[in-house]
Backbone bond lengths (Angstrom), bond angles and torsions (degrees), N, CA, C in turn:
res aa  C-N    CA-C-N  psi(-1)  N-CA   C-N-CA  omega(-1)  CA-C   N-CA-C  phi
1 X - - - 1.462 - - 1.530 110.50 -
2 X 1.499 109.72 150.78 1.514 89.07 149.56 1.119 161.05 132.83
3 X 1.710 135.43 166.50 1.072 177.85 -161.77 1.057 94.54 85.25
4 X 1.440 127.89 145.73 1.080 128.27 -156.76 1.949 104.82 -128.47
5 X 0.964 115.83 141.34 1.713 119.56 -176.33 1.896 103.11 -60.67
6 X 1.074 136.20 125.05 1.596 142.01 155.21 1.603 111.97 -9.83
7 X 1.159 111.57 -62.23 1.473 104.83 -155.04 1.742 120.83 -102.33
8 X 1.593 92.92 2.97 1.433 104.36 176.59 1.958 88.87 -82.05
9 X 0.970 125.16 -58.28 1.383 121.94 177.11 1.418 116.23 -64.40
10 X 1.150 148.55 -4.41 1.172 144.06 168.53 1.772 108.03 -107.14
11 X 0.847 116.87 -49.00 1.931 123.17 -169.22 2.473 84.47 -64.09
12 X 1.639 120.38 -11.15 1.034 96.15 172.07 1.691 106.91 -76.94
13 X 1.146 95.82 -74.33 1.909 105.50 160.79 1.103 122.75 -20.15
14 X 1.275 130.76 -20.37 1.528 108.97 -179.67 1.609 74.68 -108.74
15 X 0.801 163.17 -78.73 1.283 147.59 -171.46 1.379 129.53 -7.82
16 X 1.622 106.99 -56.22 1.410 130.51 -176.30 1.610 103.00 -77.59
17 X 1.838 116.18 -28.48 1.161 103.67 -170.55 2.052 117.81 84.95
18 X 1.524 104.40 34.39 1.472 104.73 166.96 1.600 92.76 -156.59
19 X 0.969 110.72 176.27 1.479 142.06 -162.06 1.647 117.14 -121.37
20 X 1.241 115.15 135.43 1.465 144.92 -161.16 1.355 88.75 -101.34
21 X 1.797 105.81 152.51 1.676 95.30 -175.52 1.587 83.27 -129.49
22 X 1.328 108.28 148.22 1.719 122.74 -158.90 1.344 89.28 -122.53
23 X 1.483 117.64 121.61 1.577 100.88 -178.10 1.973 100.76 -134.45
24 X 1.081 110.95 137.44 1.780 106.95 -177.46 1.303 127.13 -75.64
25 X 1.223 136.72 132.54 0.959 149.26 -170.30 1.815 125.84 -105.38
26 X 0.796 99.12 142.46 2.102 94.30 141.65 1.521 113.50 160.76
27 X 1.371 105.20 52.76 1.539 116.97 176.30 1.830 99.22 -151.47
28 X 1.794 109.00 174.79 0.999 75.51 -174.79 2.266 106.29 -101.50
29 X 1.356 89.98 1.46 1.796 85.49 -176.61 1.571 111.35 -73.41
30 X 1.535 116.11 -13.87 1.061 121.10 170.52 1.201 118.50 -80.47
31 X 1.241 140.02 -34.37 1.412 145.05 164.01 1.603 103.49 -59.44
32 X 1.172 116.73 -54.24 1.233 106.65 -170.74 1.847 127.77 -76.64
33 X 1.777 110.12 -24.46 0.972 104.49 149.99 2.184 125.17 -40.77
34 X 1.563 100.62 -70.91 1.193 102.62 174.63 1.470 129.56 -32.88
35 X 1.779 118.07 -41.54 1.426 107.89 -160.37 1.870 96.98 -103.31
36 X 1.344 115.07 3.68 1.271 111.67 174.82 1.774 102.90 -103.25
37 X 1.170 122.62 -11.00 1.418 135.49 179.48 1.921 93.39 -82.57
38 X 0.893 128.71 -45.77 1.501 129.55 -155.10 1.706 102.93 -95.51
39 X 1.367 118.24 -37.66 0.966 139.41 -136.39 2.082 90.17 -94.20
40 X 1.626 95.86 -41.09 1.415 112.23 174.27 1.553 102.27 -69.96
41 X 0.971 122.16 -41.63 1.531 130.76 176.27 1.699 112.25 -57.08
42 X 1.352 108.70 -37.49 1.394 108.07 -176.70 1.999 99.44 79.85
43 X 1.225 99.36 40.60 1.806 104.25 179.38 1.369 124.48 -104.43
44 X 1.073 138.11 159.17 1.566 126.74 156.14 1.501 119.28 -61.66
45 X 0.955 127.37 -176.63 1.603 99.27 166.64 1.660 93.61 -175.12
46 X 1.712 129.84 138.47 1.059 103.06 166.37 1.826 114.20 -123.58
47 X 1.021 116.15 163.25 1.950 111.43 -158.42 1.414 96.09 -109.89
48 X 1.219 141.24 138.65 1.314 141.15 169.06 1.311 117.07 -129.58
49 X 1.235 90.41 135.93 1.821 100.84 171.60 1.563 119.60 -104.54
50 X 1.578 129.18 122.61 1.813 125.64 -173.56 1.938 88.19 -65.43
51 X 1.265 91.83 -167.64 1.095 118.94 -160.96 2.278 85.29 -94.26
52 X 1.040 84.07 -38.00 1.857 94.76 168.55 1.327 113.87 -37.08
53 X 1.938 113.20 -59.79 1.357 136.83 -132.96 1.938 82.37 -92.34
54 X 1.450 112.03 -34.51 1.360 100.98 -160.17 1.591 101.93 -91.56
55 X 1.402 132.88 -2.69 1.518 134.73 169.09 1.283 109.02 -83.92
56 X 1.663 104.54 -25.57 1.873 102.05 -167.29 1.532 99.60 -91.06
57 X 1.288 131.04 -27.96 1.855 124.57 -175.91 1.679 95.79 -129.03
58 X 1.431 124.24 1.01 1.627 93.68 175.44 1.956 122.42 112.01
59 X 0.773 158.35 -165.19 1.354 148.97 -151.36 1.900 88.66 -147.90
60 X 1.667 94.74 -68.07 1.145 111.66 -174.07 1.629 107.65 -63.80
61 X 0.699 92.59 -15.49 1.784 79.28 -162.38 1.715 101.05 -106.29
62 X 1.304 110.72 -14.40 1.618 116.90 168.28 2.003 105.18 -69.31
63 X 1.607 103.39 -43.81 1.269 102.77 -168.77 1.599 109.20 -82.60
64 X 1.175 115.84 -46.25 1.317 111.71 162.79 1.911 132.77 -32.27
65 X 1.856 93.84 -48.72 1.542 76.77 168.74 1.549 110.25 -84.69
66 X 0.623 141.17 -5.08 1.641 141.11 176.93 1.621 88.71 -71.28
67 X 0.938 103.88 -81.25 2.246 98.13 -154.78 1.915 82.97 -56.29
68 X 1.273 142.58 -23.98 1.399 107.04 168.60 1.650 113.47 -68.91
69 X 0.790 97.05 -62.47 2.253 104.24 172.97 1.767 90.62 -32.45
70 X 1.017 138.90 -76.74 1.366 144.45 -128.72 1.800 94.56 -72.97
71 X 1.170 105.28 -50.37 1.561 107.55 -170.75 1.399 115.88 -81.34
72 X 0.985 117.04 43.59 1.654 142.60 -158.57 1.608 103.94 -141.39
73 X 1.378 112.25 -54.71 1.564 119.04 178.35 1.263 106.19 -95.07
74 X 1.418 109.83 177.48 1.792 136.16 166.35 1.052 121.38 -96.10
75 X 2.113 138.89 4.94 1.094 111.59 -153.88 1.758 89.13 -122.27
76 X 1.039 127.01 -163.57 1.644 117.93 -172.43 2.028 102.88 -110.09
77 X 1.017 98.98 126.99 1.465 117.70 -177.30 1.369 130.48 -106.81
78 X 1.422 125.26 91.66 0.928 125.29 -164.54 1.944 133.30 -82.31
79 X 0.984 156.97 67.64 0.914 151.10 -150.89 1.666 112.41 -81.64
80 X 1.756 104.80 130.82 1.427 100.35 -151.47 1.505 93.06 -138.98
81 X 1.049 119.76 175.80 2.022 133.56 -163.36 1.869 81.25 -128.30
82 X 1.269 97.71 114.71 1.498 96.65 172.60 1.818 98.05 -103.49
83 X 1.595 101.31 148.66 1.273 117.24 -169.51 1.366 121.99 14.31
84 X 1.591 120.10 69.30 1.308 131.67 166.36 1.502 115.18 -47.43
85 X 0.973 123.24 110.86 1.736 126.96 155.36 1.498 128.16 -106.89
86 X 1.269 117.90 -31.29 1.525 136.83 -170.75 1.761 79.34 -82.98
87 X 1.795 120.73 130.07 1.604 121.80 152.05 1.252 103.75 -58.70
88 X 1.434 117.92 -86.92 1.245 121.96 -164.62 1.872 114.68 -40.97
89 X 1.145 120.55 7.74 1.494 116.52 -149.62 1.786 79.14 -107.68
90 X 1.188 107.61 -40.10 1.723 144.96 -141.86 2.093 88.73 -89.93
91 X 0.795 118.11 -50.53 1.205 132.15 167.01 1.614 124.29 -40.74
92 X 1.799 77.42 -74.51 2.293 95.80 176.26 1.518 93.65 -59.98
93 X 1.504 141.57 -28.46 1.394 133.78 -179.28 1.580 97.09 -43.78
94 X 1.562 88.24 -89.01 1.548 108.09 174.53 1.424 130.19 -35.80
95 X 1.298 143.59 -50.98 1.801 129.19 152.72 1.777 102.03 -51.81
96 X 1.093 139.52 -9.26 1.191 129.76 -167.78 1.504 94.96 -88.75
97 X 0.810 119.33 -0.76 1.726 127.36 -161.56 1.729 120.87 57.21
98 X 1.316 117.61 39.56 1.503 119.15 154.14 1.354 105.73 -45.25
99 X 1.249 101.77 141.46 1.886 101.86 163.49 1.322 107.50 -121.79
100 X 1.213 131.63 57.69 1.392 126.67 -178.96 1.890 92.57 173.52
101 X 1.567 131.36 133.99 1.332 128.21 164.91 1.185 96.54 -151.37
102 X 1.767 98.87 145.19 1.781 114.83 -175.76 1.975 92.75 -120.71
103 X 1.621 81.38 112.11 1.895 96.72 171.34 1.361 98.39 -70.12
104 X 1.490 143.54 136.89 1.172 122.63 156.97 1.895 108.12 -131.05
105 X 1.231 71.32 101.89 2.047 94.20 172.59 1.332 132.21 -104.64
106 X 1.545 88.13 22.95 1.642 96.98 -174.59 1.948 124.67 -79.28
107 X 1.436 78.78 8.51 1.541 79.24 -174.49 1.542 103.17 -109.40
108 X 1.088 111.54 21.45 1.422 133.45 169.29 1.745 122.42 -98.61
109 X 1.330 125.54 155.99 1.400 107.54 174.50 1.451 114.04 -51.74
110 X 1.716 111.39 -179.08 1.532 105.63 178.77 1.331 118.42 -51.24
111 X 2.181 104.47 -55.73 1.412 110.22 -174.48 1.359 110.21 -65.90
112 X 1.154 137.88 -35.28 1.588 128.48 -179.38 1.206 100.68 -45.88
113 X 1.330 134.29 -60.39 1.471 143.16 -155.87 1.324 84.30 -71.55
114 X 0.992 154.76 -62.28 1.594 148.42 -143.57 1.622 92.66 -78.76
115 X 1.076 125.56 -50.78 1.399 132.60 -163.61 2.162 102.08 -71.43
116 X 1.661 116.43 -52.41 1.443 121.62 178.44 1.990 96.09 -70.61
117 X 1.253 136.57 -37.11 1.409 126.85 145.88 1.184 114.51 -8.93
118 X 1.546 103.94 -127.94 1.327 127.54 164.88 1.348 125.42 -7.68
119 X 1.660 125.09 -30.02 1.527 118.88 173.38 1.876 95.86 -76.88
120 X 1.158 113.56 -84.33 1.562 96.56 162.23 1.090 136.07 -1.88
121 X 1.517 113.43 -85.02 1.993 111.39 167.16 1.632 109.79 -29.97
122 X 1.472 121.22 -60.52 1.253 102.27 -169.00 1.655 125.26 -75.02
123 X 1.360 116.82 -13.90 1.487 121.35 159.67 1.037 111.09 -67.23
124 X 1.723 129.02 -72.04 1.554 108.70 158.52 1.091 152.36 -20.44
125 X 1.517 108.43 -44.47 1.629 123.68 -178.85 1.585 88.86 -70.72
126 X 1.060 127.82 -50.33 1.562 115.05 -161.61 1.445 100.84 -83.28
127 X 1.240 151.63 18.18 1.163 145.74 138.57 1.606 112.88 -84.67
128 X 1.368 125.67 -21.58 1.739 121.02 -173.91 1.609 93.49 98.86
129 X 1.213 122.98 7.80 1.373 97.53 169.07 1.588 142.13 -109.64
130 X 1.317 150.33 102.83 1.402 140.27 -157.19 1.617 113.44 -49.71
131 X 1.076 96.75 154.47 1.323 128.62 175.11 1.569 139.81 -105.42
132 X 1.133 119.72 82.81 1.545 124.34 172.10 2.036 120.21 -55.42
133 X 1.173 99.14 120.54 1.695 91.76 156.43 1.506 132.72 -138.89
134 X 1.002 153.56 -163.71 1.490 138.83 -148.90 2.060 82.47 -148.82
135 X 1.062 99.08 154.09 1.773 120.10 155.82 1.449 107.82 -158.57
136 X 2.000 105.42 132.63 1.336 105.70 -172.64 1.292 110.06 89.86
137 X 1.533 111.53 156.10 1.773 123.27 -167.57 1.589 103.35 -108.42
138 X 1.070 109.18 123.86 1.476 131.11 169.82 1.675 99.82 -55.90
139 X 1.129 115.53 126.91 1.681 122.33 -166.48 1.550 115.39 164.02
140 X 1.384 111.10 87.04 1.521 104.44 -174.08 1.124 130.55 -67.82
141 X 1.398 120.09 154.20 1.565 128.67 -170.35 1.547 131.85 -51.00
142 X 1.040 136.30 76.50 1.282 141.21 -171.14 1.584 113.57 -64.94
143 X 1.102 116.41 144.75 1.765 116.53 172.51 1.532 106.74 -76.29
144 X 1.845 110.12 8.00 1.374 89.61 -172.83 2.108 101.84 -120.26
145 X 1.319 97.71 13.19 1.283 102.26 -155.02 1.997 86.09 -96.38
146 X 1.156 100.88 144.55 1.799 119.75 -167.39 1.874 90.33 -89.74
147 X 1.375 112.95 150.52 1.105 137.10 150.38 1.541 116.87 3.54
148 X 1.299 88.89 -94.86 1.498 130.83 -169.95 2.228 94.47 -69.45
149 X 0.972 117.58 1.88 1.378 117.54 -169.58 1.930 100.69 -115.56
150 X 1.433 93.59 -15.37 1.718 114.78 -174.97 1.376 98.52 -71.62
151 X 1.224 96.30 -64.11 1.831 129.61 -145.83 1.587 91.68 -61.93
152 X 1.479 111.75 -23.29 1.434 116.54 -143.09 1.849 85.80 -99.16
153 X 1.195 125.24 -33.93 1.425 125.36 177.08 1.747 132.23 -94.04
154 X 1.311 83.28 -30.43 2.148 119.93 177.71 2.047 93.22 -66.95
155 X 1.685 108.57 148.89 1.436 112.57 -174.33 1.881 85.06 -67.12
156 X 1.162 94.10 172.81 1.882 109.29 169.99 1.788 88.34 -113.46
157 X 1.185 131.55 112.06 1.457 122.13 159.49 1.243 133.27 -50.46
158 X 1.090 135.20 -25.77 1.410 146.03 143.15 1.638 117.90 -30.77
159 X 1.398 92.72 -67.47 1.664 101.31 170.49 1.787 115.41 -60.08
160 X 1.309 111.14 -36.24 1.097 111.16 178.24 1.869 115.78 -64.14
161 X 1.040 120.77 -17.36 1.971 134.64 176.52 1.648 85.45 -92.19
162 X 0.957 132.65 5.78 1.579 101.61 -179.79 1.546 94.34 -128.34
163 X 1.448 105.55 -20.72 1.833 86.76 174.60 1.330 105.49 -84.22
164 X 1.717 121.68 -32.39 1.419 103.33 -168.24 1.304 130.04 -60.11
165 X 2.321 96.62 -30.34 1.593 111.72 178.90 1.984 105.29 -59.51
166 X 1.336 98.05 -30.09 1.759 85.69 -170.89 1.253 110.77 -92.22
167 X 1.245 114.71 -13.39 2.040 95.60 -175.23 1.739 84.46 -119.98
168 X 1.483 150.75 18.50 1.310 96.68 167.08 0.931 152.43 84.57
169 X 1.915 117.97 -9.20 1.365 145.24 169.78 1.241 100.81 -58.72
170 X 1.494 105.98 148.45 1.399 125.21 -179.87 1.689 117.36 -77.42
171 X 1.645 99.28 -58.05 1.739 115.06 165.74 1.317 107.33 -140.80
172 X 1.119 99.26 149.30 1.864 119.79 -175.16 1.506 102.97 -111.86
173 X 1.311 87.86 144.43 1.718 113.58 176.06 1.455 95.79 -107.21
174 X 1.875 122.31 114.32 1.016 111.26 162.93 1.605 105.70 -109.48
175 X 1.432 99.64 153.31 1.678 108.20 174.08 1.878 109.30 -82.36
176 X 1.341 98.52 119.83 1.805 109.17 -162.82 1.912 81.52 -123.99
177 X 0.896 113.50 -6.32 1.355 77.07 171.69 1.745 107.06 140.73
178 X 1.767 104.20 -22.63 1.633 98.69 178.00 1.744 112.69 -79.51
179 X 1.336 129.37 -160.76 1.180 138.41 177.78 2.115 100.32 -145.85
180 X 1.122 83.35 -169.29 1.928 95.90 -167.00 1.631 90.64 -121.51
181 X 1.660 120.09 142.17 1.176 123.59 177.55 1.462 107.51 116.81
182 X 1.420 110.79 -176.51 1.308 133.84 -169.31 1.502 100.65 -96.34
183 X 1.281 125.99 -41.45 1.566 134.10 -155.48 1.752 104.88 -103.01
184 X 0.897 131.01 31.96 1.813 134.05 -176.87 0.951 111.56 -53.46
185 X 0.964 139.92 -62.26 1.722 150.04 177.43 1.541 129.16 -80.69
186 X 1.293 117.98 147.20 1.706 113.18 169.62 1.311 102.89 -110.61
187 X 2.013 109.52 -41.46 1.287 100.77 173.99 1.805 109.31 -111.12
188 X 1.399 121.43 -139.08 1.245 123.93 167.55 1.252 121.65 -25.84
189 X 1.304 143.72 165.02 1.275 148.12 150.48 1.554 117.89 -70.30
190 X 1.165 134.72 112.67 1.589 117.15 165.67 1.433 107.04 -150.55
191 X 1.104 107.22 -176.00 1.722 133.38 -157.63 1.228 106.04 -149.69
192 X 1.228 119.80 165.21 1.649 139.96 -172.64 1.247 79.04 -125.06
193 X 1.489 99.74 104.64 1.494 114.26 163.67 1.357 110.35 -103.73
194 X 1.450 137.31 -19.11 1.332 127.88 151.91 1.489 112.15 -42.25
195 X 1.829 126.16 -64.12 1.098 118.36 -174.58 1.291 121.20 -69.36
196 X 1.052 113.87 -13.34 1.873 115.87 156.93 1.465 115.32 -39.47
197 X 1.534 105.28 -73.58 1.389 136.57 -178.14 1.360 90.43 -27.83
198 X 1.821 120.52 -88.41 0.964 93.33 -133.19 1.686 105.85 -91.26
199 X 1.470 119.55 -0.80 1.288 104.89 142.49 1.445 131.64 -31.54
200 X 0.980 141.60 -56.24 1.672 168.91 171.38 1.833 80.22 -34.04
201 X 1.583 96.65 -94.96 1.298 108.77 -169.74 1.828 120.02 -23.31
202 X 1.519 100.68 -55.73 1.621 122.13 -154.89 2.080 79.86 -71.78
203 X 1.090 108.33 -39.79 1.633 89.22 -149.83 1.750 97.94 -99.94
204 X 1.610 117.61 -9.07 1.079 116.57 -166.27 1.426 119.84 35.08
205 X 1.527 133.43 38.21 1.647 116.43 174.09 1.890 98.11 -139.71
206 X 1.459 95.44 165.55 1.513 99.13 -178.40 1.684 122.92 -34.88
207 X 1.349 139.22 132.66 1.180 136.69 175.10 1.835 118.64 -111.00
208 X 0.837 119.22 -178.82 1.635 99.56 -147.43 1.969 78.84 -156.56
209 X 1.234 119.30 131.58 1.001 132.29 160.31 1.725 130.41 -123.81
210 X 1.763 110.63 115.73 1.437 125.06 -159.79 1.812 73.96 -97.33
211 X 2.090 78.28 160.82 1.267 109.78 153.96 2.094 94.90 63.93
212 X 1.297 101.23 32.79 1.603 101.32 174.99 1.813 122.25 -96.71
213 X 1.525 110.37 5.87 1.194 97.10 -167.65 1.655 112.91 -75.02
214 X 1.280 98.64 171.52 1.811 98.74 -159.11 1.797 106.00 -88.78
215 X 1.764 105.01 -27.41 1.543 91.64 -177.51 1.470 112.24 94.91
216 X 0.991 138.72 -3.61 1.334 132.12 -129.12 1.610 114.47 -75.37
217 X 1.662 127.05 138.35 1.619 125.90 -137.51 1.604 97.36 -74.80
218 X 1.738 113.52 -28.36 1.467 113.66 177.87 1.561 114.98 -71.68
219 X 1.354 120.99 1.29 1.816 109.75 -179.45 1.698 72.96 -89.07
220 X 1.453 101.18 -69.06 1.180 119.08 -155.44 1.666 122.64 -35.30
221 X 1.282 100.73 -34.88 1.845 117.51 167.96 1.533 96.40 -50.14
222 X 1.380 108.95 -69.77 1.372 142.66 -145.72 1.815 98.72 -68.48
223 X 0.899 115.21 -30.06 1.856 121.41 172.99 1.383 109.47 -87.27
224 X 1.344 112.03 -28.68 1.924 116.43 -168.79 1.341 86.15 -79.50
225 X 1.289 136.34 -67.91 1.413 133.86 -179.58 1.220 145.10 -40.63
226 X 1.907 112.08 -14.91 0.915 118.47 169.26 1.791 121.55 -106.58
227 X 1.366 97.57 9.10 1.748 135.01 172.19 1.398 115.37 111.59
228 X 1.586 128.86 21.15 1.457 131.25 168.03 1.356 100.93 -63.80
229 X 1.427 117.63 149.70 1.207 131.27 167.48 1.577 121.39 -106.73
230 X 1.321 115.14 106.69 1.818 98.83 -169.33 1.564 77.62 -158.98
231 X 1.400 133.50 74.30 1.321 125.98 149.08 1.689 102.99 -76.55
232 X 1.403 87.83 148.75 1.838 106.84 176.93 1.394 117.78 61.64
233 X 1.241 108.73 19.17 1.496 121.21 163.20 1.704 106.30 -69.70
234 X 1.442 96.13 129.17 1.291 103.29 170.19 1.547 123.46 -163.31
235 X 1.481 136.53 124.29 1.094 147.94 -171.68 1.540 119.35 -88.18
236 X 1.165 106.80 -168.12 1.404 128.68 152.21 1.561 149.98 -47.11
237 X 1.121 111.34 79.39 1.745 96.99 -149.74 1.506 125.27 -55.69
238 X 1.074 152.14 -158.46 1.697 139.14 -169.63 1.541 79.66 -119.49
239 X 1.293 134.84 -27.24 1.973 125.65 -176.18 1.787 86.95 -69.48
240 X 1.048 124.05 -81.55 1.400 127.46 -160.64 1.468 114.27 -58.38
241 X 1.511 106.27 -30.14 2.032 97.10 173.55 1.689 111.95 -71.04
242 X 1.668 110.32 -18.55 1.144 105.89 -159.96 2.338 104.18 -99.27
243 X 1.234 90.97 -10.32 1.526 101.88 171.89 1.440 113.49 -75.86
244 X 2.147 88.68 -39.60 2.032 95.24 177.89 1.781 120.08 -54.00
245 X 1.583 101.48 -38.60 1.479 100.51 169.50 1.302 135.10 -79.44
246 X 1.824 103.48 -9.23 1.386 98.55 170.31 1.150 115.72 -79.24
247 X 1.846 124.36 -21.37 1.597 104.05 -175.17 1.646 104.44 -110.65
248 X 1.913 116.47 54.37 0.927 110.10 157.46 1.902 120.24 129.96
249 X 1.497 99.16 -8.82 1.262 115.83 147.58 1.249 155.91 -88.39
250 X 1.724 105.78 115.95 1.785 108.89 -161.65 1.272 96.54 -122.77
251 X 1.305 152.66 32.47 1.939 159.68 137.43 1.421 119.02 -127.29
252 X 1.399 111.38 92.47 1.301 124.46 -168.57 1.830 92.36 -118.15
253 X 2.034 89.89 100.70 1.494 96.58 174.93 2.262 110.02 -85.39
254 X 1.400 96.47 138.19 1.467 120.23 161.88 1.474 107.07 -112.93
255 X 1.326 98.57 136.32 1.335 110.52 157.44 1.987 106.46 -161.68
256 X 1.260 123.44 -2.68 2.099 108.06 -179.44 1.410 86.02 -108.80
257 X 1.252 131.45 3.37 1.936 111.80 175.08 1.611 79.85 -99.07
258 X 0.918 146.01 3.81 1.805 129.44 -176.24 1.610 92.41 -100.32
259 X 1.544 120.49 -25.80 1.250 123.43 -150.12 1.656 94.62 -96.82
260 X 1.385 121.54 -27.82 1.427 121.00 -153.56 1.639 93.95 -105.31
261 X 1.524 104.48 -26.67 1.505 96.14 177.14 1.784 116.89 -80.04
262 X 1.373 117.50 -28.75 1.586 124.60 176.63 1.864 94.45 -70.88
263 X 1.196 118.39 -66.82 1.348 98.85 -178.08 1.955 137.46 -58.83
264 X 1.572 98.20 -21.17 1.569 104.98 157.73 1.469 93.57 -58.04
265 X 1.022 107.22 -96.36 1.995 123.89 -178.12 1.538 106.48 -2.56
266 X 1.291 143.22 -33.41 1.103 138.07 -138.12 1.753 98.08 -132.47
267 X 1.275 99.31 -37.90 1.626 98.86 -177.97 1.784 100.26 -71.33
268 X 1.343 103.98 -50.61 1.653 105.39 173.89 1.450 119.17 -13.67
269 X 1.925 97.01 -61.16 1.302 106.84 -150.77 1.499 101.07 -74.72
270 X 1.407 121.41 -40.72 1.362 135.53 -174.20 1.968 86.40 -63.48
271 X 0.732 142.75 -86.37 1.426 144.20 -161.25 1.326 106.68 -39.95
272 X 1.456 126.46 -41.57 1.485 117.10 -177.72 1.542 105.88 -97.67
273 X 1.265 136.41 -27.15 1.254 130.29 157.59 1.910 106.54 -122.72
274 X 1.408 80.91 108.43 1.813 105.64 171.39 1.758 102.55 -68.94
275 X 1.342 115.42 -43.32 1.439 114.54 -179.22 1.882 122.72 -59.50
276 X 0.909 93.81 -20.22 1.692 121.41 -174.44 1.465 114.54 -26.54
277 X 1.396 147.25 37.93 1.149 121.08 -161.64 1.514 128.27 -98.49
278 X 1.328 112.84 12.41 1.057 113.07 164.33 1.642 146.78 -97.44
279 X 1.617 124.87 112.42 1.318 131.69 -133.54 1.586 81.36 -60.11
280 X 1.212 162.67 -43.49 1.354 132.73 -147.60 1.621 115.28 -78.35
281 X 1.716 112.26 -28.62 1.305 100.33 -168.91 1.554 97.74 -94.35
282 X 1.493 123.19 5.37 1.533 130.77 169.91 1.758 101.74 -69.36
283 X 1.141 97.21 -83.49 1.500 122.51 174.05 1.896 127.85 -45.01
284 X 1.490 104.68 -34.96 1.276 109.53 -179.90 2.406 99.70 -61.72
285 X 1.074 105.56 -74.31 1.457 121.28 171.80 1.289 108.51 -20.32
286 X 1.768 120.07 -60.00 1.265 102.88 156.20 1.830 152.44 -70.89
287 X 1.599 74.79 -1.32 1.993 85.54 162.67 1.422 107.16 -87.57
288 X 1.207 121.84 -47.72 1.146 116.06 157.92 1.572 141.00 -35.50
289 X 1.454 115.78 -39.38 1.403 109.32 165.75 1.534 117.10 -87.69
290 X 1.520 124.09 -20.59 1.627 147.35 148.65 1.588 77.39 -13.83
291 X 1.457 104.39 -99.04 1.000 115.49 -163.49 1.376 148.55 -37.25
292 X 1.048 119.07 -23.68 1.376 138.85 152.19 1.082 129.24 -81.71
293 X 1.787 128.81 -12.06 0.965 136.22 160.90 1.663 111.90 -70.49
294 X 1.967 110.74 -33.18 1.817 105.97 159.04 1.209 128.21 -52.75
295 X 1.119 98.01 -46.39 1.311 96.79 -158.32 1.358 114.51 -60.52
296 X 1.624 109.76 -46.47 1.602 129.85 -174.29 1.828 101.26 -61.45
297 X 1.269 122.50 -37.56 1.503 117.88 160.12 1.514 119.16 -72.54
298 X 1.670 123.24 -22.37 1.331 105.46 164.78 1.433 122.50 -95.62
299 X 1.319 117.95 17.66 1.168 131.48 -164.87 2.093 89.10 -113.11
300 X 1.179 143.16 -5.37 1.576 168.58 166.84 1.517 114.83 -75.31
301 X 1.524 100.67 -57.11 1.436 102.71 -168.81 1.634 113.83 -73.24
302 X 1.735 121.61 -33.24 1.328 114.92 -151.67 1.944 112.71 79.45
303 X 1.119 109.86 37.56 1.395 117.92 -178.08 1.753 88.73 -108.34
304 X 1.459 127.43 -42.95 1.613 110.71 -164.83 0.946 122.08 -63.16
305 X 1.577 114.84 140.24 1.425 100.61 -168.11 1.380 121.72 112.32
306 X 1.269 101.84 -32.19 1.766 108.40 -169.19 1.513 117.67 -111.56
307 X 1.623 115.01 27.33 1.170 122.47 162.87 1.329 123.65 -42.33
């Protein structure tokens, strides 16, 4: 198929009530784990590149292997600009043929963000392509963090109906409570699933959840052992990611379980064969565990199936 525009695949999902799994990219065993992981699933699936992924391999050459992968399968493939900040960066996405870009100006006042929004949306919109944006600071919930210290980082839903009416975003990323990284938590995992809700409710359109990967203790065993260092790493659990989409999440981005499973995968091989020098039987193992790390997150959302 293909590449498919953002919000024709997401405005179905929030409809249907399941979640699209957004997974990061910028090599090619990582791409290809993902669209043969989803693709076996019979899923939507969308692939993202940071603003990182597109300085380290290129605009063109990120989108290129995607529409080759894509026109190979049947399921809809989305290619997306994860947390755009750089314009000009935000731009080369877009002539590159992204079909999906996330402005993220949230670390700006409200109106700045509404105002660096909205210039976006309308360049986008006039190309056919959707638009992601963020409200609120990505920063997970601590048992030690006060009220008034929440309120102060967590979206305000209110505010969230007044940016969407003025800029026009397709789906919003609100901050409920996770963070970005390997290390999110000290204690439990959780979310403000009330302020989800009535986000959901107030804005009625697709919602998009950062900083969701799960962490999981078997990569994580499995990388410390072969000399990774990631004590007190801890994610997202599959009970709480899978409650986040019931009250209103359909873009649940991964990207440190893709990161913790290629580097287990890779130290292995180097540890049991020191002689090893060739990148495919290095690299293949870690597409291989890539891959199973999709599936087991698209196998979470309620996306299989819904190609």
């Amino acid at each position: 198929m293909p590449i498919t525009v953002g919000i024709d695949v997401l405005q179905k999902a929030s409809e249907k009530n399941y979640a699209v799994g957004a997974f990061n990219f910028n090599n090619m065993e990582t791409l290809q784990a993902i669209l043969e992981a989803a693709s076996e699933l019979d899923a939507p699936v969308i692939v993202e590149a940071s603003e990182g992924a597109v300085k380290y391999a290129g605009a063109s050459m990120l989108f290129n292997m995607v529409q080759a992968l894509a026109s190979q399968i049947s399921i809809p493939v989305v290619l997306h600009l994860d947390h755009g900040k750089d314009f000009s960066l935000i731009m080369t996405a877009l002539r590159a043929g992204f079909t999906s870009v996330m402005i993220d100006a949230s670390s700006f006042p409200f109106e700045e963000n509404i105002r660096q929004t909205k210039r976006i949306v309308d360049i986008a919109h006039a190309m056919g392509v959707s638009v992601e944006a963020e409200l609120g600071t990505l920063k997970g919930i601590e048992d030690s963090v006060s009220v008034d210290e929440r309120n102060a980082t967590l979206i305000n839903p209110q505010q969230a109906v007044t940016f969407v009416s003025e800029t026009g975003v397709d789906y919003l990323a609100p901050a409920v409570g996770t963070s970005h990284g390997a290390f999110k938590y000290k204690g439990e995992s959780r979310i403000d699933y009330e302020r989800l809700k009535e986000v959901k409710k107030l804005t009625k359109m697709p919602l998009v959840l950062h900083g969701a990967s799960g962490v999981p203790e078997s990569i994580v065993e499995k990388a410390e052992r072969f000399g990774a260092q990631l004590k007190g790493a801890k994610g997202v659990s599959d009970e709480v990611l899978q409650e986040a989409v019931t009250c209103g999440i359909n873009k649940v981005n991964t990207d440190t379980d893709l990161r913790i499973a290629t580097v287990a995968a890779i130290r292995e091989v180097l540890a049991n064969h020191p002689q090893e020098i060739d990148p495919r039987k290095i690299l293949g193992p870690a597409r291989t565990a890539m891959k199973e790390v999709v599936k087991h997150r698209i196998g979470l959302l309620g996306s299989t199936g819904k190609a």
